[in-house]
ZADO-1210 file (C-alpha; in nm, 4 decimals, padded with zeros to 6 digits):
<atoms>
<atom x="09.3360" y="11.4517" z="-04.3642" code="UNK" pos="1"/>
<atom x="09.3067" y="11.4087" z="-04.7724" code="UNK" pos="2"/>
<atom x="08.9919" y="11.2891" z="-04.9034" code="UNK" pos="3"/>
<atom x="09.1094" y="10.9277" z="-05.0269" code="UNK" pos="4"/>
<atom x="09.2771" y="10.8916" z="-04.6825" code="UNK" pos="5"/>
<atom x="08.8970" y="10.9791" z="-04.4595" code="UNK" pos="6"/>
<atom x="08.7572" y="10.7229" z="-04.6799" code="UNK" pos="7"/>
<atom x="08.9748" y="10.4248" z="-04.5795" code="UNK" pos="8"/>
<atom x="08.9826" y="10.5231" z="-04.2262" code="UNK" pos="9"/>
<atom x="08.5736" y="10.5107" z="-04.2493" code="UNK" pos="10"/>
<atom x="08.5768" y="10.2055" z="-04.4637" code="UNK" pos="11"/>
<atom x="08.8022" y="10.0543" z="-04.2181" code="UNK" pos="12"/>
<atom x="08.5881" y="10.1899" z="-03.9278" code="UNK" pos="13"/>
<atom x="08.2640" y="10.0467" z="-04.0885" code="UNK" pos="14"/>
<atom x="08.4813" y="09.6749" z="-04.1939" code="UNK" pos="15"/>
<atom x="08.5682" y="09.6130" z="-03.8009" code="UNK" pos="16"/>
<atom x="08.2036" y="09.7134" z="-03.7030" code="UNK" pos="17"/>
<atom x="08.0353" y="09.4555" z="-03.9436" code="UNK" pos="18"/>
<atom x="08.3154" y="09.1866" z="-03.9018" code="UNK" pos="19"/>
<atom x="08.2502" y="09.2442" z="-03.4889" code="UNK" pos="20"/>
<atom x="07.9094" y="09.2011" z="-03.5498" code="UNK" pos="21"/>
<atom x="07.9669" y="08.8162" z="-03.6672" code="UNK" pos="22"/>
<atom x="08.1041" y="08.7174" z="-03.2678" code="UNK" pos="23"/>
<atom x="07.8544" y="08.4659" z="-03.1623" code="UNK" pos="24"/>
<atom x="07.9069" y="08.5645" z="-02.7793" code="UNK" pos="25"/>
<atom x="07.7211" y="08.8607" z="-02.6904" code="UNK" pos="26"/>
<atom x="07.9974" y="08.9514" z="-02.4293" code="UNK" pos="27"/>
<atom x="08.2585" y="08.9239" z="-02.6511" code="UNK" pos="28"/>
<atom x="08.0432" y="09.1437" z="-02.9535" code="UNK" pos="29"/>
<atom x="07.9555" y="09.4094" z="-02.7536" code="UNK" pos="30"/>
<atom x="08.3764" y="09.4762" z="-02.6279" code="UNK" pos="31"/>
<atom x="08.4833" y="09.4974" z="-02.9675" code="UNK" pos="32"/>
<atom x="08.2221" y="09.6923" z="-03.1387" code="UNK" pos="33"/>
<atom x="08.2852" y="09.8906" z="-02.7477" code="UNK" pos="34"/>
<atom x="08.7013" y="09.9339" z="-02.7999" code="UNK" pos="35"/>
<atom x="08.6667" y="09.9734" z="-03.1578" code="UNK" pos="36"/>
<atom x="08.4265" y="10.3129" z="-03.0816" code="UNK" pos="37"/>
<atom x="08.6621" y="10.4523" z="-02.8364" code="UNK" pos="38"/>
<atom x="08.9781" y="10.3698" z="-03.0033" code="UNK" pos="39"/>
<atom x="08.8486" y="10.5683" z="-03.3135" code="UNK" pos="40"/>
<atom x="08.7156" y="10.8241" z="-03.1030" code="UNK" pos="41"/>
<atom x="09.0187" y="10.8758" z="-02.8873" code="UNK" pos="42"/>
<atom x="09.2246" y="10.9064" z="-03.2046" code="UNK" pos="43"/>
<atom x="09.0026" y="11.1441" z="-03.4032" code="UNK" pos="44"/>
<atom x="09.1895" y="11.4478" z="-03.3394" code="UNK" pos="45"/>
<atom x="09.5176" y="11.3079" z="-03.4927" code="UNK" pos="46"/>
<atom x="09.6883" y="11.4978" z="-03.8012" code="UNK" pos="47"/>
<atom x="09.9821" y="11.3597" z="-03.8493" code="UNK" pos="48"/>
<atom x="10.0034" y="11.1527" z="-04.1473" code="UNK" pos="49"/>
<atom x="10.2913" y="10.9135" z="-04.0230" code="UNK" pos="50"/>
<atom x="10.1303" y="10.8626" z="-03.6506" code="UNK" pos="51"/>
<atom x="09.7530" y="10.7979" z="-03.8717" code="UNK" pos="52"/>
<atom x="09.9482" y="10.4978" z="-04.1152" code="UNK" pos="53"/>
<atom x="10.0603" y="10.3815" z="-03.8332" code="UNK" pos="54"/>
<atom x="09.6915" y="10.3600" z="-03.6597" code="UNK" pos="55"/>
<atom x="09.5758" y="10.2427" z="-03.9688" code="UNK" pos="56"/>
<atom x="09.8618" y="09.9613" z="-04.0080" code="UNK" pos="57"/>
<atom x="09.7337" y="09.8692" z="-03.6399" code="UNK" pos="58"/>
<atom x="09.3647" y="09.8482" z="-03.7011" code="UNK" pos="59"/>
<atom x="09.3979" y="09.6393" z="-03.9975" code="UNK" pos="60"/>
<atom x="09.6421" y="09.3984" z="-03.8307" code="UNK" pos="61"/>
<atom x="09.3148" y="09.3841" z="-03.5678" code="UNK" pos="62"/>
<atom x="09.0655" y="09.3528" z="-03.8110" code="UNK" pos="63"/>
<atom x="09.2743" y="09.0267" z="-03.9286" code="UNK" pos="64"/>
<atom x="09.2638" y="08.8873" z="-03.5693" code="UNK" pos="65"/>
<atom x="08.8539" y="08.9951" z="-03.5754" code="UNK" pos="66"/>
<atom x="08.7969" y="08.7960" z="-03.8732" code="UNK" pos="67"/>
<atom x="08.9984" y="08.4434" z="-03.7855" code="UNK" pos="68"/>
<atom x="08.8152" y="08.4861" z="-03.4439" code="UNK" pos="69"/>
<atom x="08.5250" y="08.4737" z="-03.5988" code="UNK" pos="70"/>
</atoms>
């Protein structure tokens, strides 16, 4: 993974982390900061550039739905 490319998947990591942090309901907090871990986990060992834009496309679309949630 190129260097510009690890930094937006952290930034992006560390943007759904603090915008899950905002959910008033301590239920609701604790399964997305929960799903956000393992989906980043489960998808740490991917290398192909396609399949990662895609994951990124897909974790930015969810960071929108995080944020009107909030």
């Amino acid at each position: 993974m190129a260097a510009s490319s690890r930094a937006q998947v952290l930034r992006l990591y560390r943007a759904l982390l603090r915008e899950s942090q905002r959910f008033s309901g301590y239920n609701y907090r604790m399964y997305a900061i929960r799903r956000i871990r393992d989906a980043f986990r489960e998808n740490k060992e991917v290398k192909d550039s396609e399949k990662i834009e895609e994951l990124l496309n897909k974790a930015k679309a969810n960071l929108e739905v995080i944020h009107r949630q909030v």
